[in-house]
MIVEX-962389 format. One record per residue: residue number from 1; chain; x, y, z of N, C-alpha, C in turn. Coordinates in pm, 1 decimal. Example, Ala and Ser with C-alpha at 12.3 -4.5 7.8 and 13.67 -1.06 7.14 Angstrom:
! MIVEX-962389
[1, "A", [1319.0, -569.0, 780.0], [1230.0, -450.0, 780.0], [1320.0, -330.0, 780.0]];
[2, "A", [1285.0, -225.0, 708.0], [1367.0, -106.0, 714.0], [1290.0, 3.0, 787.0]];
***
This chain:
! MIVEX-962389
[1, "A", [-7663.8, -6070.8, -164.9], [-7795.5, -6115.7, -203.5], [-7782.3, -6216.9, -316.0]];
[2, "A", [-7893.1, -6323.6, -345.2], [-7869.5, -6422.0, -402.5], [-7983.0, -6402.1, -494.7]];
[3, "A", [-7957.1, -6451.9, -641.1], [-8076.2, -6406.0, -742.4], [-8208.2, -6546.7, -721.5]];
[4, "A", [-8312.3, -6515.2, -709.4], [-8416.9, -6652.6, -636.3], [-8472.9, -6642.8, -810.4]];
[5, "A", [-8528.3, -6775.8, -843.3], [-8583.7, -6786.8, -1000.2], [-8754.9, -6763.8, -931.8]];
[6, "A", [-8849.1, -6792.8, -952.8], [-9015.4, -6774.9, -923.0], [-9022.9, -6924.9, -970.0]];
[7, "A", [-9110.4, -6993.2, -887.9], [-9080.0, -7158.4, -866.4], [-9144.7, -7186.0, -941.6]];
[8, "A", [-9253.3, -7119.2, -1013.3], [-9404.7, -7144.1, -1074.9], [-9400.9, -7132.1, -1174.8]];
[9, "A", [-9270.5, -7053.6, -1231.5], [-9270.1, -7057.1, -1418.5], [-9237.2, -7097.5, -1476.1]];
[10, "A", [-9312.7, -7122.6, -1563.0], [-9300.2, -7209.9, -1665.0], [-9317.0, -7130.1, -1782.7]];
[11, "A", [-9283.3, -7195.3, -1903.1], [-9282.9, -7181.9, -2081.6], [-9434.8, -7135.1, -2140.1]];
[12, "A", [-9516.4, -7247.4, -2041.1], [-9635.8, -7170.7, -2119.9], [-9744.9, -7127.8, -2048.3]];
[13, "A", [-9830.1, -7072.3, -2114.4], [-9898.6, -7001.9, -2053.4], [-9873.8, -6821.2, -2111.2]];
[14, "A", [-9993.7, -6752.3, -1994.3], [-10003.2, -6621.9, -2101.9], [-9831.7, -6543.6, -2057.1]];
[15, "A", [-9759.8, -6459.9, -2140.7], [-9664.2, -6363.7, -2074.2], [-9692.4, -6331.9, -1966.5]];
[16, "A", [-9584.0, -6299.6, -1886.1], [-9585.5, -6185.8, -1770.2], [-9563.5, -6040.3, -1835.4]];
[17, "A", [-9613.3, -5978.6, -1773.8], [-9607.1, -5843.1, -1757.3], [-9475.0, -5760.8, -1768.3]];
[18, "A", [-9454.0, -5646.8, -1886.8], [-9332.9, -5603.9, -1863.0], [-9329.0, -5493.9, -1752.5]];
[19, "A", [-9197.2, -5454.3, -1660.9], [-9194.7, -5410.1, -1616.2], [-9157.2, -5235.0, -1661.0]];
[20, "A", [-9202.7, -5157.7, -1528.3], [-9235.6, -5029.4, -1604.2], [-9088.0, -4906.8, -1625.7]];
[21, "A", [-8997.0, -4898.3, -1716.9], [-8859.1, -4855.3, -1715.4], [-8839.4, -4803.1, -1631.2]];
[22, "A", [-8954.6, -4673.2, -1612.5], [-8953.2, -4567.0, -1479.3], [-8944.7, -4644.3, -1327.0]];
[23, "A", [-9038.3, -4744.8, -1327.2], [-8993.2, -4819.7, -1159.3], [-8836.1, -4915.9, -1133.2]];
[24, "A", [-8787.6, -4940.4, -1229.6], [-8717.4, -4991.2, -1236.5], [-8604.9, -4894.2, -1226.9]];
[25, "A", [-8569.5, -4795.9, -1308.0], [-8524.1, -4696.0, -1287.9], [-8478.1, -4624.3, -1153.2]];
[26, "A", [-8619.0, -4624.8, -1120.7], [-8589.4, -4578.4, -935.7], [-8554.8, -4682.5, -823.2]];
[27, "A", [-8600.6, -4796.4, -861.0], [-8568.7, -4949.9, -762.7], [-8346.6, -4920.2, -830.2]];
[28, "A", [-8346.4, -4867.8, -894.3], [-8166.5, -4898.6, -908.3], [-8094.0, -4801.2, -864.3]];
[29, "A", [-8205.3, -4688.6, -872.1], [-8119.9, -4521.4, -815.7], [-8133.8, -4570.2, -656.7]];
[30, "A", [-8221.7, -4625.1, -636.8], [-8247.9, -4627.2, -449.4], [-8137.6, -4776.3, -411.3]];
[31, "A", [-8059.7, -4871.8, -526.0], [-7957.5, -4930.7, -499.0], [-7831.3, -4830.5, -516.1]];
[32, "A", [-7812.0, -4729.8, -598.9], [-7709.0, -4699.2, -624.7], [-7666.6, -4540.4, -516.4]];
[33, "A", [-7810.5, -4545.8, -444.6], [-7778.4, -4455.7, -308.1], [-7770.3, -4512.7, -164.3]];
[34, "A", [-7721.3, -4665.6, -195.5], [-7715.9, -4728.5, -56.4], [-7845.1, -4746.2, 17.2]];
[35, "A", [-7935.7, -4749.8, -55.3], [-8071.0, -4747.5, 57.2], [-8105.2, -4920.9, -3.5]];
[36, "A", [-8115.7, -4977.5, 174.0], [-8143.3, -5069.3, 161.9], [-8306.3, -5118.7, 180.6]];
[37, "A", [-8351.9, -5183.3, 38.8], [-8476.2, -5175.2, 31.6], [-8468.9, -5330.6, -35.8]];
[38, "A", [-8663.5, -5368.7, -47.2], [-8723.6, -5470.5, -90.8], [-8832.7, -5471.2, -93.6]];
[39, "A", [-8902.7, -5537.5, -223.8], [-9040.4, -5562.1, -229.8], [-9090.9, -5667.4, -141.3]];
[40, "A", [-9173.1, -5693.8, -33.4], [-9114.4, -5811.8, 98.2], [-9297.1, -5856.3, 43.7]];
[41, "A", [-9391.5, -5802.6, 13.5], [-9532.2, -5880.1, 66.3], [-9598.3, -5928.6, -87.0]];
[42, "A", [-9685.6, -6057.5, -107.5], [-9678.6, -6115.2, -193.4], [-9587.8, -6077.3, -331.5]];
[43, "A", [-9441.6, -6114.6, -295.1], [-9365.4, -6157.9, -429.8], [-9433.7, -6238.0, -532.3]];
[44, "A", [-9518.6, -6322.0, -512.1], [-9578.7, -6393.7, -623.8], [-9636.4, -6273.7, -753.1]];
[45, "A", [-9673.2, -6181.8, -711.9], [-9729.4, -6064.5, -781.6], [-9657.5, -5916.7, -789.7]];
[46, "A", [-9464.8, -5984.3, -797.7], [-9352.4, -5880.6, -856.4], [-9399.3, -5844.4, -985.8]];
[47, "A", [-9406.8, -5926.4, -1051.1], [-9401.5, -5886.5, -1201.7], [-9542.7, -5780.3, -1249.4]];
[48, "A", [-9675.2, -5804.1, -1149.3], [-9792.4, -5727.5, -1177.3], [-9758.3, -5619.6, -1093.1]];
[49, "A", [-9699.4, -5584.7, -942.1], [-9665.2, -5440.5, -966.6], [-9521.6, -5349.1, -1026.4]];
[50, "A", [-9472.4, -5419.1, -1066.6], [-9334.3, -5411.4, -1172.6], [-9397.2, -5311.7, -1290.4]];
[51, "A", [-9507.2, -5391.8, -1347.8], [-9583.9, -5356.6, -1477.6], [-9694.2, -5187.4, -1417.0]];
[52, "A", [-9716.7, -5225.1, -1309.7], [-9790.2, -5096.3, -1243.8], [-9889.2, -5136.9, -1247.6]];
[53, "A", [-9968.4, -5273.6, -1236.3], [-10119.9, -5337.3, -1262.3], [-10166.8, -5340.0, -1101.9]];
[54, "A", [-10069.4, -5336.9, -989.1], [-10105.9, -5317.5, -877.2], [-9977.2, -5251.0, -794.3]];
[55, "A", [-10005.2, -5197.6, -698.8], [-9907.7, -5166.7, -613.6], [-9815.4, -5210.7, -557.1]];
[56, "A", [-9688.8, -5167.2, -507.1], [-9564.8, -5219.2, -499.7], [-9529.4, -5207.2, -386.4]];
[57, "A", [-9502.6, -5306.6, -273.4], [-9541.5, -5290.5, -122.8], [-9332.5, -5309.8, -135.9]];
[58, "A", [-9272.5, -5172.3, -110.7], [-9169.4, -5190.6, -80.5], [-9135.7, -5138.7, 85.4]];
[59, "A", [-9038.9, -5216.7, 121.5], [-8999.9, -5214.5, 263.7], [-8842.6, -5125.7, 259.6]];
[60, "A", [-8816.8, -5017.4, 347.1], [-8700.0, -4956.9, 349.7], [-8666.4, -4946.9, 472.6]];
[61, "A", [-8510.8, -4908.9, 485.7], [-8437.9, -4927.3, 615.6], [-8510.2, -4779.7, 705.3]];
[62, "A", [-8529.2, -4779.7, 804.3], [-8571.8, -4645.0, 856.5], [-8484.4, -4596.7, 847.7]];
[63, "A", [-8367.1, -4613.3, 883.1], [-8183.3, -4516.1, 840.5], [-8189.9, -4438.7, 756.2]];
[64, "A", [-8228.4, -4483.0, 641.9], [-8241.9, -4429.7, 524.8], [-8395.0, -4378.5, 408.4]];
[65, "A", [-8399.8, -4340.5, 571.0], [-8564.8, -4276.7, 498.2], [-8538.8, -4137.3, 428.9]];
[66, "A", [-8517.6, -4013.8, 467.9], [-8452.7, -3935.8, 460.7], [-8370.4, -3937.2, 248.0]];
[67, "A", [-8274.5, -4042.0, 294.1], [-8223.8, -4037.8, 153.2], [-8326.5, -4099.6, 67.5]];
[68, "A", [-8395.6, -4202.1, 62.3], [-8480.4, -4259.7, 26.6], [-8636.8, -4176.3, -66.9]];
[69, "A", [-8650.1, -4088.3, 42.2], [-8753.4, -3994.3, -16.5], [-8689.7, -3875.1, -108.9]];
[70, "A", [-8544.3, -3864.6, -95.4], [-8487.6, -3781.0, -197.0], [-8532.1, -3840.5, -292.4]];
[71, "A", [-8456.2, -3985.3, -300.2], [-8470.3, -4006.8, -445.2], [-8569.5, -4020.2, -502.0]];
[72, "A", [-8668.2, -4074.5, -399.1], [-8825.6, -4099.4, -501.3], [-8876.8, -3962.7, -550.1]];
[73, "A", [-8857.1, -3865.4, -489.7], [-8846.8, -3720.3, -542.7], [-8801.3, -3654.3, -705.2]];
[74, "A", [-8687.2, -3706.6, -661.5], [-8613.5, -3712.2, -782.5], [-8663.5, -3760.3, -881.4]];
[75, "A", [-8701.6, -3870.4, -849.0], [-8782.5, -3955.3, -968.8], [-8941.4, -3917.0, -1026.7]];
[76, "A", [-8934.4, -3845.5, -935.7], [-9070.1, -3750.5, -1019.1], [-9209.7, -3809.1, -913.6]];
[77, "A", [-9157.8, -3905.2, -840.7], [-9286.7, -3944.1, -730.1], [-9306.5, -3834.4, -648.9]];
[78, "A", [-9448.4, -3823.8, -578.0], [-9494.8, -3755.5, -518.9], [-9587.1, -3797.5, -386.8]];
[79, "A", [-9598.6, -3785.2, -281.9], [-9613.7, -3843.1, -178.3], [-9771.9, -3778.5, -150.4]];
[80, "A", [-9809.3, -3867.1, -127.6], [-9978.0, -3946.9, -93.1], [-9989.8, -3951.0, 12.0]];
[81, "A", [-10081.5, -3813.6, 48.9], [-10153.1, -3857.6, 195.2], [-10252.3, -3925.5, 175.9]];
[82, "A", [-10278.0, -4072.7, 213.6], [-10386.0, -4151.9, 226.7], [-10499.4, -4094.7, 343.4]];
[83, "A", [-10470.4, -4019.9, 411.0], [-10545.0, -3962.3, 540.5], [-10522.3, -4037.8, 674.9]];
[84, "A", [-10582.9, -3960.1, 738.3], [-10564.1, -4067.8, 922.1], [-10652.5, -4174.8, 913.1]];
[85, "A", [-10783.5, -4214.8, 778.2], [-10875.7, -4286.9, 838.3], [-10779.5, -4407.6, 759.7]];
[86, "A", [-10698.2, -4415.8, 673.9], [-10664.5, -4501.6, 608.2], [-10525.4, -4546.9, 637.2]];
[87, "A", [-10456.3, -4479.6, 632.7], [-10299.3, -4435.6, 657.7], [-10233.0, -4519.1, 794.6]];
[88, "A", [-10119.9, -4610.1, 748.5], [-10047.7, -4650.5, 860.8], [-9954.9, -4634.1, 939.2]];
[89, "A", [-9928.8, -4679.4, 1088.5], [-9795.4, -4569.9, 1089.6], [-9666.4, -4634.6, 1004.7]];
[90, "A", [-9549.3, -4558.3, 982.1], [-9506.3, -4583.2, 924.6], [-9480.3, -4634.1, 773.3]];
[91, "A", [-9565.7, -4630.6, 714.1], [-9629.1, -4635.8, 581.9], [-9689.8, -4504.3, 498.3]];
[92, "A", [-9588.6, -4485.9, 381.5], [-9582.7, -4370.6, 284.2], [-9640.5, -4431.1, 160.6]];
[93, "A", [-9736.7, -4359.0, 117.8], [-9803.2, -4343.3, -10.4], [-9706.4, -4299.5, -132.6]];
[94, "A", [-9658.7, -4326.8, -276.8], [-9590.5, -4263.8, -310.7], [-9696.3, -4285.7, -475.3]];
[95, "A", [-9691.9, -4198.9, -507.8], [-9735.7, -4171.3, -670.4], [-9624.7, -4112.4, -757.9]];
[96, "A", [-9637.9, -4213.4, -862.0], [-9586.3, -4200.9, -988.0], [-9639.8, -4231.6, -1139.2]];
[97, "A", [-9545.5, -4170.6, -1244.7], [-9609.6, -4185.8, -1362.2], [-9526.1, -4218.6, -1481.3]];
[98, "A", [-9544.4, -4318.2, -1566.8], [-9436.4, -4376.5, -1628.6], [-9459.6, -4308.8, -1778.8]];
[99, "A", [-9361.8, -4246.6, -1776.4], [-9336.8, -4176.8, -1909.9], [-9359.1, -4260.8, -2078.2]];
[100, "A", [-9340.9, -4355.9, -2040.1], [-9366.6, -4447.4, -2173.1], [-9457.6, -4506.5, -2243.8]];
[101, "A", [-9529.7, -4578.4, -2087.0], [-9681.2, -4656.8, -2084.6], [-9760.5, -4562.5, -2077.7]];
[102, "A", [-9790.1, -4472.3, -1983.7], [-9877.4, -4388.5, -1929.0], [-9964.0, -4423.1, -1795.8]];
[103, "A", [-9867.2, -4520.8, -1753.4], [-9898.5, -4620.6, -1646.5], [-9850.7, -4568.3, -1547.9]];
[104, "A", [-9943.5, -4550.8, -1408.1], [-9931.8, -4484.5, -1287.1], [-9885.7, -4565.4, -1218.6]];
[105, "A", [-9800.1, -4501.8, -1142.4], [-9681.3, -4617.8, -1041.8], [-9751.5, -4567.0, -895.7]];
[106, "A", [-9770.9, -4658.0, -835.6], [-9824.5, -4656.5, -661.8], [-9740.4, -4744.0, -572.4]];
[107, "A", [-9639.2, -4672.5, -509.9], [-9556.6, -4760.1, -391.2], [-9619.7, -4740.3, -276.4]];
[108, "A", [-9596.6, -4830.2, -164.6], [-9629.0, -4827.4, -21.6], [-9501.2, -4824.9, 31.9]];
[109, "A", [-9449.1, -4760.3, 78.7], [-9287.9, -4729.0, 116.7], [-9303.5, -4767.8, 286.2]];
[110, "A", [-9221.7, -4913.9, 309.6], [-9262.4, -4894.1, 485.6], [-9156.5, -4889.8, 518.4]];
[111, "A", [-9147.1, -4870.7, 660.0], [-9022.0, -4798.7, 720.9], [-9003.4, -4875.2, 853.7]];
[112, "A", [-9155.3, -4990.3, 807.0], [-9135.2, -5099.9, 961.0], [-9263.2, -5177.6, 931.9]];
[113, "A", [-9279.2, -5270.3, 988.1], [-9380.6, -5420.7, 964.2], [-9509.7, -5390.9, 1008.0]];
[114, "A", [-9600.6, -5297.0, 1052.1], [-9741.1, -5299.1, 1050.4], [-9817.5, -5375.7, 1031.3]];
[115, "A", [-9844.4, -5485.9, 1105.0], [-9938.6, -5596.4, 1092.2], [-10075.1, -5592.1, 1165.2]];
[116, "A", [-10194.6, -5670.3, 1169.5], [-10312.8, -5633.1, 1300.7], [-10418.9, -5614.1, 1132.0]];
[117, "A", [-10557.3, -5574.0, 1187.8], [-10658.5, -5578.8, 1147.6], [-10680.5, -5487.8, 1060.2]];
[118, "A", [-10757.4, -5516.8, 951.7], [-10804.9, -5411.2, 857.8], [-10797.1, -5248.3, 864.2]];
[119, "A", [-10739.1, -5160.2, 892.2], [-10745.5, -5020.0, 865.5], [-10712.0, -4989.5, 1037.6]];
[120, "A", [-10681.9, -5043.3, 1070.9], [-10623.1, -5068.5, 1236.5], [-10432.4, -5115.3, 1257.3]];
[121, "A", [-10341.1, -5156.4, 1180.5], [-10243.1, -5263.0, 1219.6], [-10210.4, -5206.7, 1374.5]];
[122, "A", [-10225.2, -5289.0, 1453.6], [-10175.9, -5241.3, 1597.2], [-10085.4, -5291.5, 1649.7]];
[123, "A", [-10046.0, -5340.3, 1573.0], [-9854.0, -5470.7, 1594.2], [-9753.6, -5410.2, 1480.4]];
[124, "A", [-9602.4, -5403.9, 1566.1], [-9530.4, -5357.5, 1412.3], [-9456.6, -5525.7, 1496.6]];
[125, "A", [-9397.0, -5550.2, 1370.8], [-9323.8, -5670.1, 1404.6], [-9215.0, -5613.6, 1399.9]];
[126, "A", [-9096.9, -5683.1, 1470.6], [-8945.2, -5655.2, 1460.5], [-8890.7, -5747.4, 1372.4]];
[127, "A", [-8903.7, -5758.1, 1255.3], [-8829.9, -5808.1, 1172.0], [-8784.7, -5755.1, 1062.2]];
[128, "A", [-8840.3, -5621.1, 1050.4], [-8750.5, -5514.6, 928.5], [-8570.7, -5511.0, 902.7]];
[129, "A", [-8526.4, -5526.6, 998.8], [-8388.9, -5514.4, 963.7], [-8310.8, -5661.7, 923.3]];
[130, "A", [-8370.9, -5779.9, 1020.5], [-8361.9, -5922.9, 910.5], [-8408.0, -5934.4, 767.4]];
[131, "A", [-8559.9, -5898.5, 778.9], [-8635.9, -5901.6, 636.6], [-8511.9, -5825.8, 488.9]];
[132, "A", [-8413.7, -5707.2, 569.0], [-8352.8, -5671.9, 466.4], [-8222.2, -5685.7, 472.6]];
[133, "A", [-8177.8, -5710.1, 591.5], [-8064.7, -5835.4, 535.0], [-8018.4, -5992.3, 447.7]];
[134, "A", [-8186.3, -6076.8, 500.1], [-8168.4, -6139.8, 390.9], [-8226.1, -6158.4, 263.8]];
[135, "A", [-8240.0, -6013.4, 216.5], [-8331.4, -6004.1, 97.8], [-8237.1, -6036.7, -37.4]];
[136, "A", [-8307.8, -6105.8, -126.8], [-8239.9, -6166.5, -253.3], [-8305.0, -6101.5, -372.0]];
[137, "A", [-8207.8, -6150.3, -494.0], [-8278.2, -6065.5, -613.2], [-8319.0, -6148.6, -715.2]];
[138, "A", [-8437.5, -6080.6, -768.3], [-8575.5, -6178.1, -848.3], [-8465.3, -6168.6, -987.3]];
[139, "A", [-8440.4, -6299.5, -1012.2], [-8344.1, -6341.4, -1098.3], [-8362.6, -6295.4, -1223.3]];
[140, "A", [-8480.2, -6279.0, -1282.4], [-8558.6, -6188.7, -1415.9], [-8537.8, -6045.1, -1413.9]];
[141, "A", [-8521.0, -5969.6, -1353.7], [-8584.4, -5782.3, -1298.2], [-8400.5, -5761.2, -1212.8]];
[142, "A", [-8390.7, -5799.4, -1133.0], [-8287.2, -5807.1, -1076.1], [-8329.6, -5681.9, -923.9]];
[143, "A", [-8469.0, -5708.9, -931.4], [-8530.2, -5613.6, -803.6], [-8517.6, -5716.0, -646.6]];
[144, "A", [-8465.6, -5618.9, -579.2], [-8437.2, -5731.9, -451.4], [-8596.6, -5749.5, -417.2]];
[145, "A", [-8606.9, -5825.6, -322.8], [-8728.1, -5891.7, -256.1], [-8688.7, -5972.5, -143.1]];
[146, "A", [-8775.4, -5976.1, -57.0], [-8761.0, -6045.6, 68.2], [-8744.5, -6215.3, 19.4]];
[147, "A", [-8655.0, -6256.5, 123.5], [-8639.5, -6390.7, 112.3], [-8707.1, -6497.5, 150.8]];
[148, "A", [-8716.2, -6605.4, 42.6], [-8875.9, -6717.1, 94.2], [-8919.0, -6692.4, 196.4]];
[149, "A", [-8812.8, -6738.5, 261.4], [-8818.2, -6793.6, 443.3], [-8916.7, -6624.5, 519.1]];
[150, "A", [-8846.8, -6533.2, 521.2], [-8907.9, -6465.4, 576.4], [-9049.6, -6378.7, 483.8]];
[151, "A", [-9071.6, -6418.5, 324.4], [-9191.1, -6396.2, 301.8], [-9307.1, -6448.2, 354.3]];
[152, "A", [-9287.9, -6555.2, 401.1], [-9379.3, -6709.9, 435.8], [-9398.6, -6650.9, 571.5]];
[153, "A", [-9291.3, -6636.7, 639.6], [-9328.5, -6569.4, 804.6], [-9433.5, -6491.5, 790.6]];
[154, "A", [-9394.1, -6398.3, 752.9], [-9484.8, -6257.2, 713.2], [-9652.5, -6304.7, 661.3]];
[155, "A", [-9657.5, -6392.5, 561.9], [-9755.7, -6423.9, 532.5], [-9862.3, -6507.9, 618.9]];
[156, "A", [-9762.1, -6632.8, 727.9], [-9862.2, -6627.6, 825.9], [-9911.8, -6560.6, 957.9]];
[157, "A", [-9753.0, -6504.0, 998.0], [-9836.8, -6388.2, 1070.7], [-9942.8, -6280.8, 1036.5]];
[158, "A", [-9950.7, -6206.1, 897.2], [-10058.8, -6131.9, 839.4], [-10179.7, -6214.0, 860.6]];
[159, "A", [-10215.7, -6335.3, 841.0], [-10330.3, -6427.1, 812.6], [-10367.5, -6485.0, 988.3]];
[160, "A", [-10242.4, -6491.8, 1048.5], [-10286.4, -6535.2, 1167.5], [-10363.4, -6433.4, 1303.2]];
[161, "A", [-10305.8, -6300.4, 1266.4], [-10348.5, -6209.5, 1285.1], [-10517.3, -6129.4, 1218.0]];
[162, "A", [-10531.8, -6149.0, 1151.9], [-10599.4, -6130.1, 1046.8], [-10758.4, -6228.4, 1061.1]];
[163, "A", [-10731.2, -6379.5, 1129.8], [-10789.7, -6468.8, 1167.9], [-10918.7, -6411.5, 1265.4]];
[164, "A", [-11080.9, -6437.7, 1224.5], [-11121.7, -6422.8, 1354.4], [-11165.9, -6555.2, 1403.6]];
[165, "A", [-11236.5, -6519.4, 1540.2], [-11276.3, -6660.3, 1715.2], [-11352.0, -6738.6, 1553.4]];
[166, "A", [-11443.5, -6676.2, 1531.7], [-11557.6, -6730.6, 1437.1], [-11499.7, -6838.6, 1372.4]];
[167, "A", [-11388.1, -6799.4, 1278.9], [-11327.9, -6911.8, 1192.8], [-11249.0, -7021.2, 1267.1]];
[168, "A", [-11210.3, -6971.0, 1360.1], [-11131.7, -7092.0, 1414.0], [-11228.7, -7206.5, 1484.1]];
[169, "A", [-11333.0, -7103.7, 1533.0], [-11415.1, -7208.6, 1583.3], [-11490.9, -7330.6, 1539.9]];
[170, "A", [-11510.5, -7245.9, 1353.5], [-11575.5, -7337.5, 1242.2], [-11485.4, -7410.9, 1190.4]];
[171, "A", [-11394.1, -7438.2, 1287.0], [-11247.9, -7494.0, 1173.6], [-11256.9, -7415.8, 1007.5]];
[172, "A", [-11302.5, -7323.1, 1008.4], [-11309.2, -7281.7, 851.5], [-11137.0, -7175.9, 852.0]];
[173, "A", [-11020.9, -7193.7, 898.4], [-10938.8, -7134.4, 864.7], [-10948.7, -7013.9, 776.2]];
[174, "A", [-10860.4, -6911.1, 801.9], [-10892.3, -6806.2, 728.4], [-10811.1, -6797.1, 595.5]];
[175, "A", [-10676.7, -6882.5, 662.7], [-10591.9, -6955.8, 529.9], [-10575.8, -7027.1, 381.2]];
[176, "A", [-10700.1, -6919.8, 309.8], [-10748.3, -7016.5, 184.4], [-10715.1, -6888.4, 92.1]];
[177, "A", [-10776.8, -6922.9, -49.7], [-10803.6, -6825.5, -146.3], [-10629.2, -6783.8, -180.0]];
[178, "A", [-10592.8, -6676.6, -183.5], [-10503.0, -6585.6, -205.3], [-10391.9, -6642.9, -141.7]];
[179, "A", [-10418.9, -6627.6, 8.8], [-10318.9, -6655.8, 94.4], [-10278.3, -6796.7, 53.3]];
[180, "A", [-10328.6, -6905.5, 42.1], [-10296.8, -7073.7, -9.4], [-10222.7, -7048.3, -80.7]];
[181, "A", [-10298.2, -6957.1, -200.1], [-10173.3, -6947.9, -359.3], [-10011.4, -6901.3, -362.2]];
[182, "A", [-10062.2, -6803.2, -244.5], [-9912.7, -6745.5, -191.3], [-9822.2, -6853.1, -143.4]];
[183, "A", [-9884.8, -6917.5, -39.6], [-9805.7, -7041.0, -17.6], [-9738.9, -7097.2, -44.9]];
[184, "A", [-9832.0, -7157.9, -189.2], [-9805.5, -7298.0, -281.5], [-9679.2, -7233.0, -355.9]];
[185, "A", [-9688.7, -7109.9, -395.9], [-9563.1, -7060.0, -493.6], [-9484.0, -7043.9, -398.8]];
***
């Protein structure tokens, strides 16, 4: 894996966010048990769930699910049934709590690509086991993350999927706001 810098930072402007010892902690126990993992969906916003200001959409090998949930165990996380109305397949809820801040840690632990419509994904994509082969590490944190190339995939398949007849028809693309920013970085 190759350390990627964040293209967008710069000197000034407000700090980023420190990250939370406890997630970090467990992002190195889940390297130092061979489980191959990554934060894969908007990287632009590592450092805000790093800090625990939002959730941390990490992707894991299904191989190593099994060891994987040891360790988050270990680490004092506790697993979140979101319910059937919410809940995806393959997608684990995980709660945690950072001993220092007092800052609650929330992972999405996937175990495969779930893409498709709001509270529905009805597509898994086959790209989990590329997505974590060529995953690189955020040169600041030293937390792996999915690589440009296949963040950008991901991001327009989510959006292209995601797209309805309506917008395309209005040429109003659904490709703005959030998703653009993701882009541009």
């Amino acid at each position: 894996m190759h350390a990627v810098e964040h293209p967008l930072a710069s000197d000034s402007g407000p700090a980023e966010p420190r990250p939370l010892a406890a997630l970090l902690a467990l992002l190195r126990a889940l390297d130092r048990a061979g489980v191959a993992h990554c934060h894969f969906k908007s990287n632009q916003h590592l450092s805000a769930a790093l800090a625990g200001d939002t959730d941390l959409d990490l992707l894991v090998a299904r191989s190593a699910a099994r060891v994987a949930q040891a360790v988050l165990a270990e680490h004092g996380m506790k697993r979140f049934d979101a319910g059937l109305s919410t809940g995806y397949p393959a997608v684990e809820d995980w709660l945690g709590f950072d001993d220092d801040t007092g800052r609650l840690i929330h992972l999405h632990v996937h175990y495969a690509l779930p893409v498709g419509e709001l509270h529905l994904k009805s597509y898994a994509l086959p790209l989990a086991g590329s997505v974590l082969e060529a995953r690189v590490r955020d040169a600041e944190t030293g937390v792996a993350m999915s690589a440009p190339g296949h963040e950008l995939l991901l991001l327009l398949l989510r959006y292209a999927l995601k797209a309805r007849g309506r917008d395309r028809l209005a040429a109003r693309g659904a490709f703005g706001g959030g998703a653009l920013r993701e882009d541009q970085w």
